[in-house]
N, CA, C and O atoms as a MOPAC input file, in Angstrom:
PM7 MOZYME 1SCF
protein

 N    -24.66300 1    34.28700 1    13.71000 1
 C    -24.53300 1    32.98400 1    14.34800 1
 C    -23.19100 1    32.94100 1    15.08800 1
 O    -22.15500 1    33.37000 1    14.57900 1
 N    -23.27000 1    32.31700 1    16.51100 1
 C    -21.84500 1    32.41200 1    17.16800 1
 C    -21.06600 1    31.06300 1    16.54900 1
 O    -21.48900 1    30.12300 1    15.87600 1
 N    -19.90100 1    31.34800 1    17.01400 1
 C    -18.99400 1    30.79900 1    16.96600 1
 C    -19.27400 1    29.00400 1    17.68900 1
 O    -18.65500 1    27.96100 1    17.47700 1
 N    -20.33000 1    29.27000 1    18.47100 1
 C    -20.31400 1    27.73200 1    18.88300 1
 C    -21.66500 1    27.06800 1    18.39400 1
 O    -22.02000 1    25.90300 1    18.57000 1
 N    -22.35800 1    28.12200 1    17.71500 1
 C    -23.56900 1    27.65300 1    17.11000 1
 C    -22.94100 1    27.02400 1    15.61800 1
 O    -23.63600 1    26.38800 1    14.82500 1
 N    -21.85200 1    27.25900 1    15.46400 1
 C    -21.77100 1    26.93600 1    14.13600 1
 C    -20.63300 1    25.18400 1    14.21700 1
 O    -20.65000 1    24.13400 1    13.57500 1
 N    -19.90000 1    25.65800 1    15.22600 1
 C    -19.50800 1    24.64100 1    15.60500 1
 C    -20.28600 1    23.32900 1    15.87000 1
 O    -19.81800 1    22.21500 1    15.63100 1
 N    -21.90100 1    23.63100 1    16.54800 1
 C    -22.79300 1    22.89100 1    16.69700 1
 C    -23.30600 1    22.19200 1    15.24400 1
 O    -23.74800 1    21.05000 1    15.11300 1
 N    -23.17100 1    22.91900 1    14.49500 1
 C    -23.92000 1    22.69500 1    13.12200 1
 C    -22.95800 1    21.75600 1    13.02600 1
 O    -23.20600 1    20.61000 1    13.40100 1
 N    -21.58500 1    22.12900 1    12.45600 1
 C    -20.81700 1    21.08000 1    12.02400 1
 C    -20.87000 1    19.72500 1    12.66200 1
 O    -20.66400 1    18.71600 1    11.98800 1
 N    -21.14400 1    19.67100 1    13.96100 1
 C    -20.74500 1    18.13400 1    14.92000 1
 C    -22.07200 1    17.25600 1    14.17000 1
 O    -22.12300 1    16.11700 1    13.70500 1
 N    -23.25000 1    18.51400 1    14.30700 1
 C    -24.36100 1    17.74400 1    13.99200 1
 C    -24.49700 1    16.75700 1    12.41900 1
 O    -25.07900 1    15.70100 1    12.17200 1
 N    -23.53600 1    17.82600 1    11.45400 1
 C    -23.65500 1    17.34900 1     9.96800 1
 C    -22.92000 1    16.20400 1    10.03500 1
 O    -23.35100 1    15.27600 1     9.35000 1
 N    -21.81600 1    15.98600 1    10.74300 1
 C    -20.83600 1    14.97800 1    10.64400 1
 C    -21.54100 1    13.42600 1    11.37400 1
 O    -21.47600 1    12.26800 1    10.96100 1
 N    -22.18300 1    13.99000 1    12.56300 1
 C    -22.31000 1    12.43900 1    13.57500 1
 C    -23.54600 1    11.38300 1    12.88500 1
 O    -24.01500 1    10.41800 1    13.48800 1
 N    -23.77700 1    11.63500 1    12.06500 1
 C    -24.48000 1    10.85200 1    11.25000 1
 C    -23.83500 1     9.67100 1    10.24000 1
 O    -24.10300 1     8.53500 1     9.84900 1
 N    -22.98100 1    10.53000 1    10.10900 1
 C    -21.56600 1    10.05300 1     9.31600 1
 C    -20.99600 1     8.48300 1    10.17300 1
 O    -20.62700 1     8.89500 1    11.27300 1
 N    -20.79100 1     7.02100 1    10.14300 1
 C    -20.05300 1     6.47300 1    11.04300 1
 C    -18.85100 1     6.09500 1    10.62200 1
 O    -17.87700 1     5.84700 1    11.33300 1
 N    -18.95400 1     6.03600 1     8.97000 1
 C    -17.70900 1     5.67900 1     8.56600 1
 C    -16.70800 1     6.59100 1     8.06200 1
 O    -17.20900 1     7.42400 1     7.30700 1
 N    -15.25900 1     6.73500 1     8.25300 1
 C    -14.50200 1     7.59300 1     7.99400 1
 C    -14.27500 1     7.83900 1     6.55400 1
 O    -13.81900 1     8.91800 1     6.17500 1
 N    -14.59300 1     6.82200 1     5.67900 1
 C    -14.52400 1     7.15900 1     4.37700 1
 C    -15.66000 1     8.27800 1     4.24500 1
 O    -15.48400 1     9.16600 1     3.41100 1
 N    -16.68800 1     8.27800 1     4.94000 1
 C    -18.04700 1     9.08400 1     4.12300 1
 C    -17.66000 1    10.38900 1     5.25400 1
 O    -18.69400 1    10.97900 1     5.56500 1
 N    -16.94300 1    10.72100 1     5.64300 1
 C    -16.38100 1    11.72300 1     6.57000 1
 C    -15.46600 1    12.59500 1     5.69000 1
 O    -15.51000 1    13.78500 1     5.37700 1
 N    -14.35100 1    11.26900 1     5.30700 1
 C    -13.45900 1    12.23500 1     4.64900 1
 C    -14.16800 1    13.06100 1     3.63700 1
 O    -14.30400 1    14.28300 1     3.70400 1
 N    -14.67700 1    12.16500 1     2.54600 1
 C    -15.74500 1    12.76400 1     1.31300 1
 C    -16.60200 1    14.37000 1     1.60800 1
 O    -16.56800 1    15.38100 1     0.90700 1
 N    -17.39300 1    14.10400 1     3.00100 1
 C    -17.73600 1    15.07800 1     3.02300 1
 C    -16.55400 1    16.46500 1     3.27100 1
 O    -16.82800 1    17.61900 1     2.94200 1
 N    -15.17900 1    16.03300 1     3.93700 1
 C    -15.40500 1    17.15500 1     3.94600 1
 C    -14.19700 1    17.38200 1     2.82500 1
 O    -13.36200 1    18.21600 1     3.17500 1
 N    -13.96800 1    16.71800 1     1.43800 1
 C    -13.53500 1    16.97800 1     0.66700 1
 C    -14.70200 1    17.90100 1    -0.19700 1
 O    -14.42200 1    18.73600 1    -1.05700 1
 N    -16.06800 1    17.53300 1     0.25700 1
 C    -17.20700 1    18.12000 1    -0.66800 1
 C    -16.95300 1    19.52100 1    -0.21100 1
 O    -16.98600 1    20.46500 1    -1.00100 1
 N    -16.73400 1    19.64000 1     0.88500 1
 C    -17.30500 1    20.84100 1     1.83000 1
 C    -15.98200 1    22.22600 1     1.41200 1
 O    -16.02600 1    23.45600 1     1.41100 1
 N    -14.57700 1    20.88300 1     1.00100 1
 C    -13.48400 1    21.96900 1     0.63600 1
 C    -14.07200 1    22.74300 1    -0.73500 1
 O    -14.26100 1    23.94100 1    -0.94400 1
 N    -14.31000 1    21.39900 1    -1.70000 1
 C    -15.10900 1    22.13700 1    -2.72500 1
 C    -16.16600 1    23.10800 1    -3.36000 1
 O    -16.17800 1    23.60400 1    -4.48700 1
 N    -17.11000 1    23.24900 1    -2.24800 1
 C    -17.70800 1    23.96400 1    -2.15500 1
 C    -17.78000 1    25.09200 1    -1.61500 1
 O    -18.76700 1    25.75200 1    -1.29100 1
 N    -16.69000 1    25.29700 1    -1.52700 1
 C    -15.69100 1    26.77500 1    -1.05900 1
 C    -15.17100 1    27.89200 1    -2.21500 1
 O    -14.25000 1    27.45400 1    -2.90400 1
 N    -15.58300 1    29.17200 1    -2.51800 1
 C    -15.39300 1    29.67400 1    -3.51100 1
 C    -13.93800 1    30.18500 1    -3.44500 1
 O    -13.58000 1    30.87100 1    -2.48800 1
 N    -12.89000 1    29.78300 1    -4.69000 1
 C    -11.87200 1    29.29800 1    -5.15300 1
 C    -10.91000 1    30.96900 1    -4.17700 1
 O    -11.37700 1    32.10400 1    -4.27700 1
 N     -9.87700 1    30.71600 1    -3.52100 1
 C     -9.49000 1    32.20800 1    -3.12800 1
 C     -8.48400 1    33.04700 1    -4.61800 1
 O     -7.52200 1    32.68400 1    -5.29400 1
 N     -9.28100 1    34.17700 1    -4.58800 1
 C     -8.53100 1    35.38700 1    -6.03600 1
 C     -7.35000 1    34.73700 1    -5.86900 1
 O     -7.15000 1    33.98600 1    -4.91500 1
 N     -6.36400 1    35.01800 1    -6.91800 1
 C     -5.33100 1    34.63800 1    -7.61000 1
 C     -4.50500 1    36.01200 1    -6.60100 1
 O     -3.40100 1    35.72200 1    -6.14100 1
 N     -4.77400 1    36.69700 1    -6.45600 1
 C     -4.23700 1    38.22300 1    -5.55500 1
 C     -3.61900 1    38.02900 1    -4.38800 1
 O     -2.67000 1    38.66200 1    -3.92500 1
 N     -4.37500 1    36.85400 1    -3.79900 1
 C     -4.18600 1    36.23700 1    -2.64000 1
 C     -3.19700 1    35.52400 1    -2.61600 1
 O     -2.29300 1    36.03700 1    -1.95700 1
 N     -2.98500 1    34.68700 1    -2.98500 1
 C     -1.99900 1    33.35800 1    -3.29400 1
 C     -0.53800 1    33.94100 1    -3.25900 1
 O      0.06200 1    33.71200 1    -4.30900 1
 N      0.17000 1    34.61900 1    -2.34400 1
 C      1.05200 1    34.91600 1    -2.26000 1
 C      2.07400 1    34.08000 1    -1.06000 1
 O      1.54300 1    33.31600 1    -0.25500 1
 N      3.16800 1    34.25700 1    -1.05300 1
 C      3.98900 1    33.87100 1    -0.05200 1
 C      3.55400 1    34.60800 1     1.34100 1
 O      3.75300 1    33.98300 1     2.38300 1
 N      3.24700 1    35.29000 1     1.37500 1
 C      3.22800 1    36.22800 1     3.21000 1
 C      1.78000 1    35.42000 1     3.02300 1
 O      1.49100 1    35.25000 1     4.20700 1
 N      0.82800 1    34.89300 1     2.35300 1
 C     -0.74900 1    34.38400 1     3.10700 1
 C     -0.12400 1    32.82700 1     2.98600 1
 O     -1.05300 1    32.07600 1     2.68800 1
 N      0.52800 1    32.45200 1     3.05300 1
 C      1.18100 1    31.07300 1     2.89900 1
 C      1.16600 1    30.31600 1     4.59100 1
 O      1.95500 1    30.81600 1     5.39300 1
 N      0.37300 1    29.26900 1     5.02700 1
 C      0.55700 1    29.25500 1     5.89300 1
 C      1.46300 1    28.10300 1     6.60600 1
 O      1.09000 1    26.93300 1     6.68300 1
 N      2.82300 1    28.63200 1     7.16700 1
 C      4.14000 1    28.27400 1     7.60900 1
 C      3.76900 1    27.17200 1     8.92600 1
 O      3.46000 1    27.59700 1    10.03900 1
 N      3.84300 1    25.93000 1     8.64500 1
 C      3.55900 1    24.43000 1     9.20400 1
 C      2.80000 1    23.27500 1     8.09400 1
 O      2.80700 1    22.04500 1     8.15400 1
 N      2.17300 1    24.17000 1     7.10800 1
 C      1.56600 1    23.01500 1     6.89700 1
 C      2.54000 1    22.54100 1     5.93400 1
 O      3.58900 1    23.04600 1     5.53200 1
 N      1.60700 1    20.81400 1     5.49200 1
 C      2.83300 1    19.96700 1     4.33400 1
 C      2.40700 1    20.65500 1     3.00100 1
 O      3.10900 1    21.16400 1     2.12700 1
 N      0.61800 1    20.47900 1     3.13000 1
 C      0.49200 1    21.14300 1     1.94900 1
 C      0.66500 1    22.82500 1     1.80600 1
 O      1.08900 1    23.55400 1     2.70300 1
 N      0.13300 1    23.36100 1     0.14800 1
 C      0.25100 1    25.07900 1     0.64100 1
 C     -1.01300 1    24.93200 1     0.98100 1
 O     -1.93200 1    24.23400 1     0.55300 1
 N     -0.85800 1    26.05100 1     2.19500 1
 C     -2.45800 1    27.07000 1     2.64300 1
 C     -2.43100 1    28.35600 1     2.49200 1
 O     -1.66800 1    28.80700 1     3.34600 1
 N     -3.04400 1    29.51600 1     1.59000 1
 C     -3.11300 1    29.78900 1     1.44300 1
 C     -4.54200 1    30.89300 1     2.88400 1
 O     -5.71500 1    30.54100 1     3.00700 1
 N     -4.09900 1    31.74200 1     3.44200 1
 C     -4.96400 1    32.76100 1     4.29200 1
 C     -5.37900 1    34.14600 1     4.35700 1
 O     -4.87700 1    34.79500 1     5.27500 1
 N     -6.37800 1    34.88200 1     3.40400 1
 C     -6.42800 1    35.74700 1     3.32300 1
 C     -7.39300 1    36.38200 1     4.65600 1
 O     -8.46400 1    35.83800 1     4.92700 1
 N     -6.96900 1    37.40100 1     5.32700 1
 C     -7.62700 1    37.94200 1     5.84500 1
 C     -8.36800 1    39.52700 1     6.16100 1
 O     -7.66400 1    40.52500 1     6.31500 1
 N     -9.22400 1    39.55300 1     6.20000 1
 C     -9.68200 1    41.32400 1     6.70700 1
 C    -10.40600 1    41.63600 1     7.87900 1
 O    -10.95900 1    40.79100 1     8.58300 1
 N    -10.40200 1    43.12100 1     8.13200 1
 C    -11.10900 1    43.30200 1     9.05200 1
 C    -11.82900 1    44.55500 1     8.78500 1
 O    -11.50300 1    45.74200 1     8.80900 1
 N    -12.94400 1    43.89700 1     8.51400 1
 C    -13.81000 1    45.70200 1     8.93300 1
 C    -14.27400 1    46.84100 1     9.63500 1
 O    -15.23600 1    47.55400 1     9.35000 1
 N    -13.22500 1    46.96400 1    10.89500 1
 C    -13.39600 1    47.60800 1    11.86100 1
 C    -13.97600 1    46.36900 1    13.33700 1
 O    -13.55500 1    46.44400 1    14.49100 1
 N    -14.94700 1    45.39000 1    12.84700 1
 C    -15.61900 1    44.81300 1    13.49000 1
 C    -15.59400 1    43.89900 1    13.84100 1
 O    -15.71100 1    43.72100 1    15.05400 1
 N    -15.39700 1    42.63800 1    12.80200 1
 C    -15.56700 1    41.65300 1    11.98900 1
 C    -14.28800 1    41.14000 1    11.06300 1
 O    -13.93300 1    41.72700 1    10.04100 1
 N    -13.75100 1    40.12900 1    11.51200 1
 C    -12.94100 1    39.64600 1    10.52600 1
 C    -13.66500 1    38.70100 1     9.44600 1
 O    -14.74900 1    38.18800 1     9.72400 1
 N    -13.12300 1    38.51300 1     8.37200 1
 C    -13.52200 1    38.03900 1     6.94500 1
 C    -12.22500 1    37.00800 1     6.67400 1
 O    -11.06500 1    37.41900 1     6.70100 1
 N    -12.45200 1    36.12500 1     6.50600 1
 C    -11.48100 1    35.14700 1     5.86700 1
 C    -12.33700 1    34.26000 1     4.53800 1
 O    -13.48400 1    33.94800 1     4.21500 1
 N    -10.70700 1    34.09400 1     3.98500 1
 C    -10.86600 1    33.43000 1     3.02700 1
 C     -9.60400 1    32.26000 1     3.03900 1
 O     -8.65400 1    32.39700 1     3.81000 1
 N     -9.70400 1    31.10900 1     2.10600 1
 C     -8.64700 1    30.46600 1     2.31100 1
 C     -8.85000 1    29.36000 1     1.40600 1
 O     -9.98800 1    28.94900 1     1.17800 1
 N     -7.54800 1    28.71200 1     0.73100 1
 C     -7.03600 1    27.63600 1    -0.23000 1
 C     -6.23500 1    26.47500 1     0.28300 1
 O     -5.53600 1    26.53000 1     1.29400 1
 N     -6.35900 1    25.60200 1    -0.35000 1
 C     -5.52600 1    24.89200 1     0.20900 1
 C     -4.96200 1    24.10300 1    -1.57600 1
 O     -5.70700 1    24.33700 1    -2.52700 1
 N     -3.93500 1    23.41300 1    -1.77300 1
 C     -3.81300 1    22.65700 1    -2.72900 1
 C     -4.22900 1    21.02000 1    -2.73200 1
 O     -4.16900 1    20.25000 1    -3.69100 1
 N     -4.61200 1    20.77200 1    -1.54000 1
 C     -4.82800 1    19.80400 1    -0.49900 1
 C     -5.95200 1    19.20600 1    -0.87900 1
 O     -6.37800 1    20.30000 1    -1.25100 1
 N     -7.12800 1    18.24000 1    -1.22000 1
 C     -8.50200 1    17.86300 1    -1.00600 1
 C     -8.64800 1    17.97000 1     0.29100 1
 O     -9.49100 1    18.79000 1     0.65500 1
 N     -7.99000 1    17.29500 1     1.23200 1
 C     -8.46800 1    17.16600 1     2.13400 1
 C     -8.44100 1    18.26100 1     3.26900 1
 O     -9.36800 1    18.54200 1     4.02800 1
 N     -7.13400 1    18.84000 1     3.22100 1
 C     -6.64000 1    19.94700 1     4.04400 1
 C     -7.55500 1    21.27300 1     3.28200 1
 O     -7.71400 1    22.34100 1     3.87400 1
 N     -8.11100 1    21.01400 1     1.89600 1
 C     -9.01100 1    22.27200 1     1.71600 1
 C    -10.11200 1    22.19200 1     2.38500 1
 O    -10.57100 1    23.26800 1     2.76800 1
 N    -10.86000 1    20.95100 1     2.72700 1
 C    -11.96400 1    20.97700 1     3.55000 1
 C    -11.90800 1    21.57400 1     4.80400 1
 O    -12.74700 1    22.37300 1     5.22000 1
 N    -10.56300 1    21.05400 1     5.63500 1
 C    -10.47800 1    21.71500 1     6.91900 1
 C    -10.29900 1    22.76500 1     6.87100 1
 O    -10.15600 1    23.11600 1     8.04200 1
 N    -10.18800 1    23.69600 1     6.16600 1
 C     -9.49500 1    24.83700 1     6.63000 1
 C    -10.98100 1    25.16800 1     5.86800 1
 O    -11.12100 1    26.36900 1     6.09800 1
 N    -11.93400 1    24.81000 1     5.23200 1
 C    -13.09600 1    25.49600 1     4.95200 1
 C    -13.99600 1    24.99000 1     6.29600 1
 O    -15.16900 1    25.36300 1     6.28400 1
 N    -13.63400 1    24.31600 1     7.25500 1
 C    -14.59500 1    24.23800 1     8.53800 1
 C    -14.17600 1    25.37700 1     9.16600 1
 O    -14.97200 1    26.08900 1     9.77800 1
 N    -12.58900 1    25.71300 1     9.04800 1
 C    -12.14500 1    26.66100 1    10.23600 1
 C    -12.52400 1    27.84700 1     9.43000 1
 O    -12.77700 1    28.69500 1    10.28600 1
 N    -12.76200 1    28.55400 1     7.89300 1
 C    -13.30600 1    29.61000 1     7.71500 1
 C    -14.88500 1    29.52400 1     8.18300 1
 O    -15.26200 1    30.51200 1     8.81200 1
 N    -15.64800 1    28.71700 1     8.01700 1
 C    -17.26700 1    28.17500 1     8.63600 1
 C    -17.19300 1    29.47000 1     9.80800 1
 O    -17.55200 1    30.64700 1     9.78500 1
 N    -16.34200 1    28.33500 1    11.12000 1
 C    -16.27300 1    28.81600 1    11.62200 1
 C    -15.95200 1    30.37500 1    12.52200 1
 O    -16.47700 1    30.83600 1    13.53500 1
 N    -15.03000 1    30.80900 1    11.76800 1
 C    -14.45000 1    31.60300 1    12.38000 1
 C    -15.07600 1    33.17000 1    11.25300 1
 O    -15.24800 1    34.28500 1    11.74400 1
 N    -15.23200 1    32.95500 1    10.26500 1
 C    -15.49700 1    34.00900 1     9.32100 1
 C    -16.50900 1    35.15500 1    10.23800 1
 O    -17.05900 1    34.72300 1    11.25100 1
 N    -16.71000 1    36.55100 1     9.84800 1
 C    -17.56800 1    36.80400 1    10.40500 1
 C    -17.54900 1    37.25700 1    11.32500 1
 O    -18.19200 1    38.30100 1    11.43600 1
 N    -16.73400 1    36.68600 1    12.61600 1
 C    -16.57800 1    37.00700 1    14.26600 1
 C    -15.68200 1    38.18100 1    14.23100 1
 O    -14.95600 1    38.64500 1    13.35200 1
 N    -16.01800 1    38.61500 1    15.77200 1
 C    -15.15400 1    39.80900 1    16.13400 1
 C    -13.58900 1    38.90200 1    16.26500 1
 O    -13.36500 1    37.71100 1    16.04900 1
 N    -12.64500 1    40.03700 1    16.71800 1
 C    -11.47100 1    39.33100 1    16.97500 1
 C    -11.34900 1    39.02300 1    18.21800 1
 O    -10.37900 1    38.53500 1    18.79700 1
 N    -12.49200 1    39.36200 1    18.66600 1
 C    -12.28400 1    38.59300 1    20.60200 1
 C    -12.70100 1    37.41600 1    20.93900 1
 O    -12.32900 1    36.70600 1    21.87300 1
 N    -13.84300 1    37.15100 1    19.78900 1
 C    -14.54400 1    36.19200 1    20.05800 1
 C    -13.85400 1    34.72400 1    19.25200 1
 O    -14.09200 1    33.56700 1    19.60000 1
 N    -13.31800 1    34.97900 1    18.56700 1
 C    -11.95300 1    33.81400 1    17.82300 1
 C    -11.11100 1    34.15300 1    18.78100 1
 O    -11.16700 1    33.15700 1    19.50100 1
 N    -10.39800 1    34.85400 1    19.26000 1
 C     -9.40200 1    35.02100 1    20.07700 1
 C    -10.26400 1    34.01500 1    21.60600 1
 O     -9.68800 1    32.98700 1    21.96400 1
 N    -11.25100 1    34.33100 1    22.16300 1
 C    -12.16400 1    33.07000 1    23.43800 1
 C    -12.78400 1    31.32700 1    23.15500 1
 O    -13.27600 1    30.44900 1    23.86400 1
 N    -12.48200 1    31.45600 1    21.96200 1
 C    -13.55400 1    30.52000 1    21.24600 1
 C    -12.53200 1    29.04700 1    21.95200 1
 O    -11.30400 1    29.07300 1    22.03200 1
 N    -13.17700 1    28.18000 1    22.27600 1
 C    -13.14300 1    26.90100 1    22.46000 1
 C    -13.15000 1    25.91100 1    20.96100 1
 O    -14.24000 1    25.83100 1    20.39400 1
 N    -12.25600 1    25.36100 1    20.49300 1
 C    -12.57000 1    24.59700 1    19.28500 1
 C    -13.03100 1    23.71500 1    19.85800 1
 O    -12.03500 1    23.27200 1    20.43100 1
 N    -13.99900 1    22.98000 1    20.19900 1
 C    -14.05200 1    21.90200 1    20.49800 1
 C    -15.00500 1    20.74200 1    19.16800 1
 O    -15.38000 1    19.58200 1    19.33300 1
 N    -15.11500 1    21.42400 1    18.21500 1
 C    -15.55100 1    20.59500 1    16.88300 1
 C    -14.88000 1    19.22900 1    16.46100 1
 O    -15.22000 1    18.12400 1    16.03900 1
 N    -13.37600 1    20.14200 1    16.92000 1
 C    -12.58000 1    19.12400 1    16.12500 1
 C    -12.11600 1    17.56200 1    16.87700 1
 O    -11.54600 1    16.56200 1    16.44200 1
 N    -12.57500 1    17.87200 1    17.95600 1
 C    -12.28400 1    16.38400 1    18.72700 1
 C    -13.55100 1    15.81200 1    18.30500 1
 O    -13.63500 1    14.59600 1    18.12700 1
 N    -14.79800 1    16.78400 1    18.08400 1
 C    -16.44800 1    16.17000 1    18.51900 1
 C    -16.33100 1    15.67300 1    17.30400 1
 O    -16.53800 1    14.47800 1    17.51300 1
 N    -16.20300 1    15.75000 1    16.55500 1
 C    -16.19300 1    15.13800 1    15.41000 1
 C    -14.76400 1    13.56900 1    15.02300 1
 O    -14.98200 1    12.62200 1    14.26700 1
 N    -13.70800 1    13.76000 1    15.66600 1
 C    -13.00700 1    12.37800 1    15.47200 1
 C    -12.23500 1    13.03900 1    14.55900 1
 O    -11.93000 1    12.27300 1    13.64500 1
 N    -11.77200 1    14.18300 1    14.41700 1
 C    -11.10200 1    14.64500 1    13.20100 1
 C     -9.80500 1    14.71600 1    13.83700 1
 O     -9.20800 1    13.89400 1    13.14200 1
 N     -8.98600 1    15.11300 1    14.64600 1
 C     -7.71900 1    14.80500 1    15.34500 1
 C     -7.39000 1    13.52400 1    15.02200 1
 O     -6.68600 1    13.27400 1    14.04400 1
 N     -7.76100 1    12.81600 1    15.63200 1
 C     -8.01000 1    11.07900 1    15.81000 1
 C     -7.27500 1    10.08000 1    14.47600 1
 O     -6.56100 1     9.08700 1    14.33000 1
 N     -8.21600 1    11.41100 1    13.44500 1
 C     -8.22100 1    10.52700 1    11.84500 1
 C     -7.41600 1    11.56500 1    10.77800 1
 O     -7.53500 1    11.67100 1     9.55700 1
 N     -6.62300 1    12.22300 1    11.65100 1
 C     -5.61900 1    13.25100 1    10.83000 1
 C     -4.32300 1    12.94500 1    10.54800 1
 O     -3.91800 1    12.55700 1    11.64300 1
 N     -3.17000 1    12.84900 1     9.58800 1
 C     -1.84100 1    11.94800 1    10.51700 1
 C     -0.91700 1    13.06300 1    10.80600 1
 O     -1.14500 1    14.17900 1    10.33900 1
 N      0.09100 1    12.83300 1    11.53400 1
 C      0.91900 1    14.00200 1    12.39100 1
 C      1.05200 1    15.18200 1    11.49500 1
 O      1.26300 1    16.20600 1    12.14600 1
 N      0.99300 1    15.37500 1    10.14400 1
 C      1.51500 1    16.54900 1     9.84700 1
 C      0.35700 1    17.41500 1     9.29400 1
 O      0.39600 1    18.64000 1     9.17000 1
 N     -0.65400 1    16.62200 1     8.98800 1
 C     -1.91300 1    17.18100 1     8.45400 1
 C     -2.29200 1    17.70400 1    10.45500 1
 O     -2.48500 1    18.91900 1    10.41400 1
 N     -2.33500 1    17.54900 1    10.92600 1
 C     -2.62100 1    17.36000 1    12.59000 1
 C     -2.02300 1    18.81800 1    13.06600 1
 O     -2.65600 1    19.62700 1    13.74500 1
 N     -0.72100 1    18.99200 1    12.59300 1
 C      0.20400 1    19.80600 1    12.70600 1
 C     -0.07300 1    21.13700 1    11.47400 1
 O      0.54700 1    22.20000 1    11.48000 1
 N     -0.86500 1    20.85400 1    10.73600 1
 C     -1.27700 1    22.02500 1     9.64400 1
 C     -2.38000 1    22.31000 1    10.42800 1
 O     -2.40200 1    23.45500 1    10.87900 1
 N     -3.25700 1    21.61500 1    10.70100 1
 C     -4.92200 1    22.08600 1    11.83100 1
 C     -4.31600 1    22.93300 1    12.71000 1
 O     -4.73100 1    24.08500 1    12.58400 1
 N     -3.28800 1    22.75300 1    13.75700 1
 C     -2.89200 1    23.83600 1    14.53800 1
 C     -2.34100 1    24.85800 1    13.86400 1
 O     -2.83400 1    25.92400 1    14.23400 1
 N     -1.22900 1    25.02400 1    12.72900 1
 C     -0.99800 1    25.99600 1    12.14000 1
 C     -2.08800 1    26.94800 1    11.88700 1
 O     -2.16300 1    28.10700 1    12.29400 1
 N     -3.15800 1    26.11400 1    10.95300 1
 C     -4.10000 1    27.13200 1    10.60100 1
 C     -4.85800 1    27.94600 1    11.61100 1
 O     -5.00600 1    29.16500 1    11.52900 1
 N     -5.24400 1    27.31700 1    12.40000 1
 C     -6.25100 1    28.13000 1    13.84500 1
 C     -4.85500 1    28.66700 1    14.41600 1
 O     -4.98400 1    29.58200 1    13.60300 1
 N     -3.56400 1    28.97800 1    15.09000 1
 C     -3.04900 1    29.53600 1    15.28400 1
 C     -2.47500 1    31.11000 1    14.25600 1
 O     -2.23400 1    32.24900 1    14.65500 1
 N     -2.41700 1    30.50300 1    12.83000 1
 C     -2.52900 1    31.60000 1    12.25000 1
 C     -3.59500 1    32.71600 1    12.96900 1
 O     -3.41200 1    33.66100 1    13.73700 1
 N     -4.92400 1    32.06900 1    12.26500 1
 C     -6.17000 1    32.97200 1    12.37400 1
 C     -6.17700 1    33.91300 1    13.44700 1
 O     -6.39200 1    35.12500 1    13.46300 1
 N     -5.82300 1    32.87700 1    14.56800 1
 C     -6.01900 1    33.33800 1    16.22500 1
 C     -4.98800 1    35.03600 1    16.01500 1
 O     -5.43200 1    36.13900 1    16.33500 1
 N     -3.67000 1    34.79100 1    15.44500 1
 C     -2.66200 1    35.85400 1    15.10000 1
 C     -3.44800 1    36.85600 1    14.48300 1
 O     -3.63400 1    37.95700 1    15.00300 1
 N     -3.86800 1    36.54600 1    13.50100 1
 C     -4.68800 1    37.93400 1    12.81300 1
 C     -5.43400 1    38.24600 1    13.36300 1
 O     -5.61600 1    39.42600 1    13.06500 1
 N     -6.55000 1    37.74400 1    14.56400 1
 C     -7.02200 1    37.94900 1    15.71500 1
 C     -7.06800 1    38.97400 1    16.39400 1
 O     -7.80300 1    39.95400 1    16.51600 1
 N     -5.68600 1    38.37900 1    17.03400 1
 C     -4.79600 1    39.25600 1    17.81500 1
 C     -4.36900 1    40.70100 1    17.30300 1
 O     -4.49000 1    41.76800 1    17.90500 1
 N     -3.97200 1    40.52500 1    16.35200 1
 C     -3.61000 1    41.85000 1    15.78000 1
 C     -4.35900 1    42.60800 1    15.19500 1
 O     -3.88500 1    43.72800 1    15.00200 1
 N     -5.78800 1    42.35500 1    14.67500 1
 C     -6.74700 1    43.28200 1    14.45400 1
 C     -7.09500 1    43.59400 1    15.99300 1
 O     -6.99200 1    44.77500 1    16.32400 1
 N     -7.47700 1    42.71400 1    16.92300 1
 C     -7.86000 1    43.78500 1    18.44200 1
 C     -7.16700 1    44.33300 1    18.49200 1
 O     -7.69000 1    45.30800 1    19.03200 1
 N     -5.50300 1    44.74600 1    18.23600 1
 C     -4.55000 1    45.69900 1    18.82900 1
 C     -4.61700 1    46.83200 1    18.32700 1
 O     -4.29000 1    47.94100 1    18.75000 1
 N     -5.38800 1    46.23000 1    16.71000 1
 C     -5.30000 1    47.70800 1    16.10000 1
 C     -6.51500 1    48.17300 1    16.78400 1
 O     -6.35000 1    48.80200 1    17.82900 1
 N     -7.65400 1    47.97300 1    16.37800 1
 C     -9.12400 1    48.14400 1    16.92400 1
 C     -8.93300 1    48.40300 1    18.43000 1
 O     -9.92200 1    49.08700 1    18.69500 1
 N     -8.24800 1    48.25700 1    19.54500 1
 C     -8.22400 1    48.77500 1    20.94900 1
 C     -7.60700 1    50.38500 1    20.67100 1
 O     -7.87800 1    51.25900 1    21.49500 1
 N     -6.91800 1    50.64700 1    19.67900 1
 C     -5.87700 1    51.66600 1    19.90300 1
 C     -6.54600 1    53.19500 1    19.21800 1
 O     -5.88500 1    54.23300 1    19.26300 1

């Protein structure tokens, strides 16, 4: 599934949704329903540097395909960052490296974030985008 098919999924699960309380919920459900990241992981270098809460970013690459995983200590910031693994898990590193987020406006989630949680959403997709980047460099070479 691409990267904007899945994005599609998400706009679709949410716009049903009108009130922001049954928004947030879901996607506190959605953090929860995220299998917990190994204890292996949870280090300072997967720590991700902006947010308020910790985030926690494990990543791999199988030659092909990057694999993420990710924590947050957060309810709420664990949900997001389980839309941005949704999303992004899976893909080559070119195709996260082209990808258009555009979920996160379609959904009102900017809007209803406050500056620093706002400011962890870019951290995290800028992380990713980095490991991205640096698996194509290895994988071009």
């Amino acid at each position: 599934m691409s990267i904007n098919d899945k994005q599609d999924e998400i706009i679709e699960e949410f716009q049903d949704l009108d009130d922001w309380m049954d928004r947030y919920q879901l996607l506190i459900d959605m953090g929860n329903d995220q299998p917990p990241l190994d204890e292996q992981y949870k280090t300072e270098q997967n720590l991700i540097d902006g947010c308020q809460s910790r985030v926690w970013l494990q990543a791999d690459f199988d030659g092909e395909r990057m694999h993420l995983q990710a924590e947050s200590d957060a309810l709420i910031v664990k949900g997001i960052v389980s839309l941005l693994i949704r999303v992004f898990d899976n893909q080559t590193p070119q195709d996260i490296l082209d990808a258009d987020l555009y979920f996160i406006e379609r959904i009102g989630l900017r809007e209803h974030l406050s500056p620093t949680r706002s400011n962890g959403l870019v951290a995290m997709v800028k992380q990713i985008r980095a490991y991205a980047l640096a698996f194509q460099t290895v994988n071009n070479k």
